[in-house]
C-alpha positions in Angstrom: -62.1 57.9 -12.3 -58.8 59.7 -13.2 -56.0 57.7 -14.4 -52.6 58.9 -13.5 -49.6 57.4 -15.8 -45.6 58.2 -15.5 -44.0 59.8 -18.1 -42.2 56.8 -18.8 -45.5 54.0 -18.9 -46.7 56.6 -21.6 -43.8 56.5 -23.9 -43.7 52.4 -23.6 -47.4 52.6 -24.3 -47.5 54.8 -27.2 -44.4 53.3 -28.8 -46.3 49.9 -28.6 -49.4 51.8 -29.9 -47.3 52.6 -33.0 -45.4 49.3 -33.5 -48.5 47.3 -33.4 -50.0 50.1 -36.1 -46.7 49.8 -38.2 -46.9 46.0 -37.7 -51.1 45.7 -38.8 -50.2 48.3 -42.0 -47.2 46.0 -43.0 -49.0 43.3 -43.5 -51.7 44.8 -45.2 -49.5 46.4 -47.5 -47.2 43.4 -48.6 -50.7 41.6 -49.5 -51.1 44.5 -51.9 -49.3 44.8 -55.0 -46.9 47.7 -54.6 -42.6 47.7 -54.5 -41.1 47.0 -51.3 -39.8 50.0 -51.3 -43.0 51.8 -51.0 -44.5 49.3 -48.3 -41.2 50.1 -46.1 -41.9 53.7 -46.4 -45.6 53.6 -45.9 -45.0 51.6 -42.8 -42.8 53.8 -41.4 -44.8 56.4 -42.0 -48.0 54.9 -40.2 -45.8 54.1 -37.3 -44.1 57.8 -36.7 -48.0 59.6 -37.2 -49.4 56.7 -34.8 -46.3 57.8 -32.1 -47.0 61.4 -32.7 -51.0 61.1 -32.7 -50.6 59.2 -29.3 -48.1 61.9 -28.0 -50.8 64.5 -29.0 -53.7 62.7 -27.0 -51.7 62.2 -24.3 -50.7 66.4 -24.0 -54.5 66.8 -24.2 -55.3 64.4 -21.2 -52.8 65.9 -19.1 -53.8 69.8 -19.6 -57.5 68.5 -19.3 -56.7 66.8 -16.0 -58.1 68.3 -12.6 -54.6 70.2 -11.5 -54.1 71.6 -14.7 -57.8 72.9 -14.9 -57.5 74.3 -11.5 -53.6 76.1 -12.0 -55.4 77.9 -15.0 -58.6 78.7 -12.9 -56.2 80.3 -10.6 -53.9 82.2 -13.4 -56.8 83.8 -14.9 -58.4 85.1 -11.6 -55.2 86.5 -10.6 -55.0 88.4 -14.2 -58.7 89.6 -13.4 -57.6 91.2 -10.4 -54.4 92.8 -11.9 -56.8 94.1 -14.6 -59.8 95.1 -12.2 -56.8 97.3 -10.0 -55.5 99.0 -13.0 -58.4 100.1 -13.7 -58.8 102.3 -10.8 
């Protein structure tokens, strides 16, 4: 089973991925005792690497998908027959 997203359902989902990381490392950082100052950047932190690490997985998925797979199949045979004809 394949599952095919928009663009735009991605970026919604991965931006709620990271809020709801950001939101989860707030709280456990304000129930620890460091300045506020530190648990704003930490936060922020954990929310941009959770948008980027979701961004990442979903550039994986899509150059692992089917068409992908088969537009490289097809790329690389056609360079084996370029290098197979200069060859004699």
């Amino acid at each position: 089973m394949y599952m095919y997203i928009s663009s735009r359902a991605a970026l919604i989902r991965n931006l709620g991925v990271a809020l709801l990381n950001g939101a989860i490392t707030l709280i456990i950082l304000l129930i620890a005792p460091l300045g506020l100052t530190a648990v704003i950047i930490n936060t922020m932190l954990v929310t941009a690497a959770s948008f980027v690490n979701a961004i990442a997985g979903d550039t994986v998925v899509k150059f692992l998908q089917p068409s992908q797979i088969k537009t490289i199949i097809e790329n690389s045979e056609i360079r084996i027959e370029k290098s197979e004809s200069k060859r004699f």
